[in-house]
N, C-alpha and C positions, 0 to 999 in steps of 0.2 A: 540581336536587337528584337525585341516587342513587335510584333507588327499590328498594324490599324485594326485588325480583326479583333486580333488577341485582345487590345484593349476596350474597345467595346463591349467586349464579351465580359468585361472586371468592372463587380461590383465596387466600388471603392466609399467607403464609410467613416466618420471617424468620432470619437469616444472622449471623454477626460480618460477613463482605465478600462481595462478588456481584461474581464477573465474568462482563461480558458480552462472548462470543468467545472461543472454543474451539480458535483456532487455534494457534500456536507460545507466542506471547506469555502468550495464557490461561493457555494450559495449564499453562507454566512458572511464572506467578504462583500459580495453584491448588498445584498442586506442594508449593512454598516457605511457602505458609500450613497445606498440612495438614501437611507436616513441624514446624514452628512447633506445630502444635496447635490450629490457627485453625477456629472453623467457616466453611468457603467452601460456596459456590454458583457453580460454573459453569453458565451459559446460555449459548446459539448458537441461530439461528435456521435451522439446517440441519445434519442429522448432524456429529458429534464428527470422523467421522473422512474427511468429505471437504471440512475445513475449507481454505481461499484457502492454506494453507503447503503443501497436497502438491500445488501446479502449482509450485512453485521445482524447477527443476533443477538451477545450477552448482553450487553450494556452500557451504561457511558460512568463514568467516576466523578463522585466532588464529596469531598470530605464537609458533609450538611450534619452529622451528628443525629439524624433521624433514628437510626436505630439503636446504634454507639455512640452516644455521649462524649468518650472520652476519645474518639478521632480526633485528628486535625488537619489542614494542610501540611505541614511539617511533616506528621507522620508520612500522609500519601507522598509528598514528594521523597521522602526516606525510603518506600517501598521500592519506590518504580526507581530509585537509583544504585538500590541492592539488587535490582531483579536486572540492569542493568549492566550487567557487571562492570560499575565506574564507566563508561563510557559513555553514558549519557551527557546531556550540557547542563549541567547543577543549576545555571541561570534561568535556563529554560526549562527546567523542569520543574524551581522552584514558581517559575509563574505560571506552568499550567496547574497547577496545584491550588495558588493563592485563589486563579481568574475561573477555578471550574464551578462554583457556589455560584456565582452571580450569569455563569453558563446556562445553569439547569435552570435558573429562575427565570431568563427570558423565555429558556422552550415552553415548561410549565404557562406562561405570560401570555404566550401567542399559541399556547390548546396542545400542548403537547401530551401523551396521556399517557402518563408512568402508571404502576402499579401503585397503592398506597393500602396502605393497613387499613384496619374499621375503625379508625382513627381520625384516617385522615390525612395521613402524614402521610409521607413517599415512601415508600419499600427501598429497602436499602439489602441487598445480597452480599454473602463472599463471594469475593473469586479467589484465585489461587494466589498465593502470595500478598494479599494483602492484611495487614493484624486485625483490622476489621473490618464490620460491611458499609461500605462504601458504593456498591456499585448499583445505581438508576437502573431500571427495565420496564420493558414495555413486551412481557412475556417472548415470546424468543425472535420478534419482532420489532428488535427495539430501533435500528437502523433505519429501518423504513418508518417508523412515526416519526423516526426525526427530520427523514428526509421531505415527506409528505407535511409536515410545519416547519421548515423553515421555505420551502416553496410555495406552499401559503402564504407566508408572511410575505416574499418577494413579488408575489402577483399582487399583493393586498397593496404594497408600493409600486409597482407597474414597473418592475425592473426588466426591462428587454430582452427576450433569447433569442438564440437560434441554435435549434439543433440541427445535427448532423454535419454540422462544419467541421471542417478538419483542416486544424491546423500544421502547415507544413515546416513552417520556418519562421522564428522571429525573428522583428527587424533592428539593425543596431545600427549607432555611429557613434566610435569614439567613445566607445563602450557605454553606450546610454541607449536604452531601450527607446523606440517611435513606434511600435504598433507591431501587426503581424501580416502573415501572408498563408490563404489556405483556400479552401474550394468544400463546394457544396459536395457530398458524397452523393446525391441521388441524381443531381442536375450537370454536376462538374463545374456549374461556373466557378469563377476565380473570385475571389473577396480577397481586396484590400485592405486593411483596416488601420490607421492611425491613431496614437493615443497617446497620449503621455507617461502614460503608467502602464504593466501589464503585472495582473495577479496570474500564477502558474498553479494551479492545484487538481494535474491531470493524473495523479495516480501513481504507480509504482512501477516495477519491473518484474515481478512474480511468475506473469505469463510465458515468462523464457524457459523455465521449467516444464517437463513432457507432464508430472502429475500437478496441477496447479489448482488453488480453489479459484483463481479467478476466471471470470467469463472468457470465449474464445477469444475474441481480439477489444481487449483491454487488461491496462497495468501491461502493458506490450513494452516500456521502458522509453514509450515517443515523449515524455514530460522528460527525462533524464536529458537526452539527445536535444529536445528544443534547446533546455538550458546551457548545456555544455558546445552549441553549436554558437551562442550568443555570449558565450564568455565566460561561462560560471565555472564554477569548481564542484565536484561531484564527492559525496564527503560518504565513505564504510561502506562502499558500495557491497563488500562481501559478506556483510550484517543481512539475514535472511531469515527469518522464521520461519521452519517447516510445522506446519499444524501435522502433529501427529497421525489424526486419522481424518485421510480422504478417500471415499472409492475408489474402487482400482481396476472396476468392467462394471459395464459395457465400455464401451471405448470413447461413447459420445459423452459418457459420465467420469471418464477416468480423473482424479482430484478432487470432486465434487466435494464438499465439507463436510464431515461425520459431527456434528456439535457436541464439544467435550460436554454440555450437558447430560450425553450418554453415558458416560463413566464417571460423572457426579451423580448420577441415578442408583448408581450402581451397576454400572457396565464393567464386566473382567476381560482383558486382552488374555490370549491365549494362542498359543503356536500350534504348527501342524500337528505336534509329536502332545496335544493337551495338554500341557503346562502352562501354567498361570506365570509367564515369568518376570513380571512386575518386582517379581517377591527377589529376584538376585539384582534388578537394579537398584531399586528402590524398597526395601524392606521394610519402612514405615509410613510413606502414603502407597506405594505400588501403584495403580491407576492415578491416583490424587496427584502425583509427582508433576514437577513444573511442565512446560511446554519443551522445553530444549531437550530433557531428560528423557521424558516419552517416545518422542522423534524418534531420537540414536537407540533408546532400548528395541525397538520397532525396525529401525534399519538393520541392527546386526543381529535380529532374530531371521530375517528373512536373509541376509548375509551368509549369516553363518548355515544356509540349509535346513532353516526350522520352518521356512515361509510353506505359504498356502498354493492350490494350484495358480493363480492368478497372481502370483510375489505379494503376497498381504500374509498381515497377520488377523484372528479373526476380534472380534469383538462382539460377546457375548450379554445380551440384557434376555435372556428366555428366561434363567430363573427368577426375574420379575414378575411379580402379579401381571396379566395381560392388561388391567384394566388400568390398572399406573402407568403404564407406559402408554397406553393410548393418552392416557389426560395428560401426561409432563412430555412427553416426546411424541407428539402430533405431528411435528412435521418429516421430523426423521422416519416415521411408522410410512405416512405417506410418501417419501419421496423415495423408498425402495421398496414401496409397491410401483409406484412410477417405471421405475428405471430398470427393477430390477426381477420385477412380478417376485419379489423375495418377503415375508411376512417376519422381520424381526422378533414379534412375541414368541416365534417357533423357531426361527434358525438363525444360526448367526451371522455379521458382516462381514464384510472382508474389506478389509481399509489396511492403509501405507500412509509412508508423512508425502506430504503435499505441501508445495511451497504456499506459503501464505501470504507476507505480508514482507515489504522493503520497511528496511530499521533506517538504512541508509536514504541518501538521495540528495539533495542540493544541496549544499553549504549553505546555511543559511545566519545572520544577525539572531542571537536568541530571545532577542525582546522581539525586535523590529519585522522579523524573517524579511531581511531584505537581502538579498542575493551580490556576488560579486559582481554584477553590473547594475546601472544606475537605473532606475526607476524600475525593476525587476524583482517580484516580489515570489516565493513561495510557502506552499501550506499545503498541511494534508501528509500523503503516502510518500508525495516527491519530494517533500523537506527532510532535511536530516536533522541528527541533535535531542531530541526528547528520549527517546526508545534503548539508546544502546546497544546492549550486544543482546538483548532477549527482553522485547515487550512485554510491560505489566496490563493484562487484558482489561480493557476496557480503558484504557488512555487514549487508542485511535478515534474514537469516535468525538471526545473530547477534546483532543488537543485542535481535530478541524475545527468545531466552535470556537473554541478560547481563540485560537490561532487567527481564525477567517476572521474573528472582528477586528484583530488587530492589523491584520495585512489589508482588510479595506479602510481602515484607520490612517495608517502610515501612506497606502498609496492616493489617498484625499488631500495628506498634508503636501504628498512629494509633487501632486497635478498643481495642487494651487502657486506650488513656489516657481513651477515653470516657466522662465519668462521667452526663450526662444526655445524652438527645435526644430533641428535639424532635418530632414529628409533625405536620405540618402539613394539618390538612384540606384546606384552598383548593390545596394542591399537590395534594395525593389529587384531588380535586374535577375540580382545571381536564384531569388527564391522563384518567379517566372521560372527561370532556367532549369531549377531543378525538375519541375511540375512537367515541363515540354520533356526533359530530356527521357525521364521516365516515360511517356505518353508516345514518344519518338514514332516513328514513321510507318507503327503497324506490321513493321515484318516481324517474320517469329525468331523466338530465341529459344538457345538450350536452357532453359533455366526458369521458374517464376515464384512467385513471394511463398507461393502457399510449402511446397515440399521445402524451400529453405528455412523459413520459417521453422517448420518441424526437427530439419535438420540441426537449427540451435537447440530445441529444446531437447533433443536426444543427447548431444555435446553436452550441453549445462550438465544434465540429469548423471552422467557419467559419469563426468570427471569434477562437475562442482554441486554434489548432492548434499546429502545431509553432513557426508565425511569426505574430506578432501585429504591430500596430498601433492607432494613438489612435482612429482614426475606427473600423476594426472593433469594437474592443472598445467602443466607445461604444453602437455600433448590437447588439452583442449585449449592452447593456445595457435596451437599449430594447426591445428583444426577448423579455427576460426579465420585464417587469415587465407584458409582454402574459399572459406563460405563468403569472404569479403569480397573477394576477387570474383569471386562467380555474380555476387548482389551486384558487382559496380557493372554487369553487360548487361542485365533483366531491362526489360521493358515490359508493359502491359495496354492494353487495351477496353475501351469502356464496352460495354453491350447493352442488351436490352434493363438489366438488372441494376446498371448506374455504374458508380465508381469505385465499388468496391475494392476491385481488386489494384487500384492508385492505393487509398488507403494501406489495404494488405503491404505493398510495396515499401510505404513509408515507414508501416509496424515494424517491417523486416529491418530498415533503418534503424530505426529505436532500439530493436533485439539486439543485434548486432554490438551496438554502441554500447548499449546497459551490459552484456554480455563480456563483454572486453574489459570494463572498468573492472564489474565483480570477479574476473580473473587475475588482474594485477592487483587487486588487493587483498584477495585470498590469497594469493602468492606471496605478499607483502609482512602481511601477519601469522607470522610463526610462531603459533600459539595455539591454544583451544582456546575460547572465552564465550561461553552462552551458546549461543546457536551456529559459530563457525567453532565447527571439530575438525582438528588437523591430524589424523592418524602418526604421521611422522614427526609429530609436536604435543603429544599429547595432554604437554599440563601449562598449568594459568603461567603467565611472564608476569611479574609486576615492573617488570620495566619495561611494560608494552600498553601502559595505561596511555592511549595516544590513539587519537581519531587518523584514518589516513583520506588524505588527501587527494583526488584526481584529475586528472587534464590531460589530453591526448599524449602530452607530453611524457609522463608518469607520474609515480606514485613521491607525495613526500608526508610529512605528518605535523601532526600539530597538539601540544599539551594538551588536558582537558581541567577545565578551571577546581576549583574547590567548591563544595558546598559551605553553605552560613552554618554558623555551631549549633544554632536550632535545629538545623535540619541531622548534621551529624550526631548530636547527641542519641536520637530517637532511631538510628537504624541497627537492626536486630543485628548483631553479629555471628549468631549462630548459625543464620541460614536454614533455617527450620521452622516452619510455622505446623501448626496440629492442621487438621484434616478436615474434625469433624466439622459436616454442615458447608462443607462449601464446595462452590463450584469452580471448575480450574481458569484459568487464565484465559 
């Protein structure tokens, strides 16, 4: 039971909707509910404006015909269902496709500042696998102009934050969402919050990985675990994008992002023993090759005993002019003088795949993204459905626009039909509880978030890296149900520094949870398909065209729909697109 302190001490607030996650996707939902008229609450559990969208750098997609004429939406939703391998949601992909034109026009609207020709016109680039250029940029900065206007445009509306809240637990009854429950990271107070709706657009799970491009503690997999704690269903959780080339030392750097714009410059990978060996995987782009491709060539070069001191393989732009590579790769020239006091015009990098980006993530409605509980909405990294089995680059950045207006859309219609709600003590109750019991009575334990924490990402990286198998993935099942039992005794303590390491704790939660799904469903699917390689399965099932399904429960599956003959007519069959001129995925 709560006592009289306790509640004192809880802010309690309440909202039409709360989203939690401030980055592209938030923002955009926030956006589209205070235009509506909606009372929103955005929360983030780290500044507004160095939310996980301003590390994107290639670009966002919409088939505007700026440079190609003869694009269309059909085509772009053709691409990204080929690059897909079929498991993407045809519905939802044909309407990220239709709704991305009218995307770029409000960024453009409200100052967004793409590239554009002497024209006038917007700059339109390849990426990889698309048949033509399609893809918006705002030089390798493109994530952060978008994120810095549509945060613009949300202050220009006086849409309410708070950062640094950390959301620990949503609230339900009777499978219908009332709000959430969480605490200030610097103060510790407790925030209650009520709402009728709750937008989810808190990221991925990538961080569970030892080499990861994402920041230390975020995409920690706590969006998965909110959702799946409150009823949802967790959909491919074993769909993972490893980005080919991430640093691999100093140690504070390790995953860091190598931007494939290096090897559309003309960067050559190359193994210990000097061989270029692009050329036995892929013998007609070599470098240029898709994302999933690069990855595995890259793993079982360093596999098989070819790798570098450091387990990387190198990547090489010296025989570049020095003066090109300062002007098209400025940040990458700086960011391993940064890190590495290493001078890329003169010597080369050393980069491994690095997890990138969740395919997978909440089961979501593919118009509505409304989730398997009621008023429960998500967007962004922790939605599933658009992506499949190997992201078509520059759809992420996209699909949180397209997506964020429609899920503040949908949860303005869901607040206004509200006529009661419920409040559930025992939900209030059991999230207090969890907050206390973690926080417990200050003695010490064997055990705390940070080394378990690492502990999953050495288990993932092991037994569910780039290439899996039955027996690995078995043994880091068994692995994890060591590290479960040891999280369920941790306790932590605040100090002079805040409540970090509560936070920490809860990440470990997240990890944990995301960590488990993406094991029973690599386990699930015995097959290869895009970015999950099964060493003991090594070729495509077509009768494994089928999303899988999670719940603590286990795994079950689900068809995946047709596209419209518009959009099948226009997908290349051959799987092969030319090279020249474009930058990869």
């Amino acid at each position: 039971m709560v006592t009289t302190e306790q509640r004192s001490m809880e802010q309690r607030s309440a909202t039409n909707v709360l989203v939690i996650g401030a980055g592209a996707g938030g923002l955009r939902a926030s956006i589209e509910l205070a235009e509506q008229g909606v009372e929103v609450l955005c929360v983030g559990k780290r500044r507004r404006d160095d939310a996980h969208t301003t590390l994107a750098a290639g670009g966002i997609n919409a088939a505007l015909g700026t440079m190609d004429p003869e694009d269309s939406w059909a085509q772009h939703a053709a691409d990204t269902l080929r690059e897909g391998y079929w498991l993407s949601d045809p519905e939802a992909v044909e309407y990220l496709a239709q709704h991305s034109p009218e995307a770029i026009a409000e960024l453009v609207e409200w100052g967004a500042q793409f590239a554009r020709e002497d024209d006038g016109r917007l700059s339109q680039r390849f990426f990889g696998a698309h048949k033509w250029r399609r893809t918006c940029f705002a030089g390798d900065y493109t994530g952060r102009i978008i994120q810095q206007t549509l945060l613009a445009r949300a202050q220009q509306l006086e849409v309410p934050f708070r950062d640094d809240l950390y959301i620990s637990r949503l609230l339900v009854h009777d499978n219908r969402v009332f709000g959430a429950y969480g605490f200030d990271i610097q103060t510790g107070r407790r925030h209650l919050i009520f709402a009728d709706a709750v937008v989810l657009a808190a990221g991925g799970h990538t961080r569970i990985w030892r080499r990861s491009s994402s920041r230390r503690d975020e995409n920690t997999g706590d969006a998965m675990r909110l959702a799946s704690m409150a009823g949802a269903r967790l959909q491919d959780m074993e769909l993972v994008q490893f980005h080919p080339t991430g640093m691999v030392y100093p140690d504070g750097a390790e995953g860091t992002l190598v931007t494939e714009a290096v090897r559309g410059e003309g960067g050559r990978l190359v193994n210990a023993n000097g061989e270029r060996f692009m050329e036995r995987y892929d013998p007609e782009r070599r470098e240029l090759s898709t994302r999933d491709r690069v990855a595995l060539a890259n793993h079982t070069e360093i596999a098989e005993g070819r790798g570098t001191e450091h387990g990387g393989v190198w990547l090489d732009v010296t025989h570049l002019d020095r003066e090109h590579i300062l002007e098209r790769l400025p940040r990458m020239y700086r960011q391993f003088i940064d890190l590495v006091m290493l001078d890329i015009t003169r010597e080369p990098m050393e980069v491994a795949p690095t997890a990138h980006y969740s395919m997978g993530g909440v089961r979501v409605d593919p118009e509505t993204h409304a989730s398997d509980v009621e008023g429960l909405y998500a967007v962004g990294e922790c939605a599933s459905g658009v992506h499949g089995a190997n992201r078509l680059g520059g759809n992420s950045l996209g699909e949180c626009v397209v997506f964020g207006r429609t899920v503040g859309r949908e949860a303005a219609r869901f607040s206004a039909e509200v006529d009661v709600h419920v409040r559930d003590r025992a939900a209030i109750d059991a999230a207090r509880a969890e907050i206390d019991g973690l926080l417990g009575d200050g003695s010490a334990t064997d055990d705390f978030p940070r080394p378990l924490q690492r502990a999953v990402r050495d288990l993932m990286s092991t037994w569910c890296g780039v290439v899996r198998d039955e027996t690995g993935l078995r043994r880091g099942l068994a692995e994890l149900d060591d590290l479960e039992t040891r999280a369920a005794s941790i306790t932590v303590r605040a100090d002079i520094s805040g409540y970090d390491d509560l936070a920490h704790a809860l990440d470990l939660r997240g990890s944990l949870l995301a960590a488990r799904a993406t094991l029973d469903c690599a386990l699930a699917r015995t097959e290869t398909r895009g970015a999950h390689v099964r060493s003991d399965h090594p070729d495509l099932d077509p009768a494994q065209v089928h999303n899988l399904l999670w719940t603590p429960d286990g795994v079950t599956t689900r068809p995946v729909g047709t596209a419209s003959p518009e959009v099948l007519d226009l997908v290349d069959a051959s799987g092969e697109l030319t090279t020249a001129g474009r930058l990869l995925e």
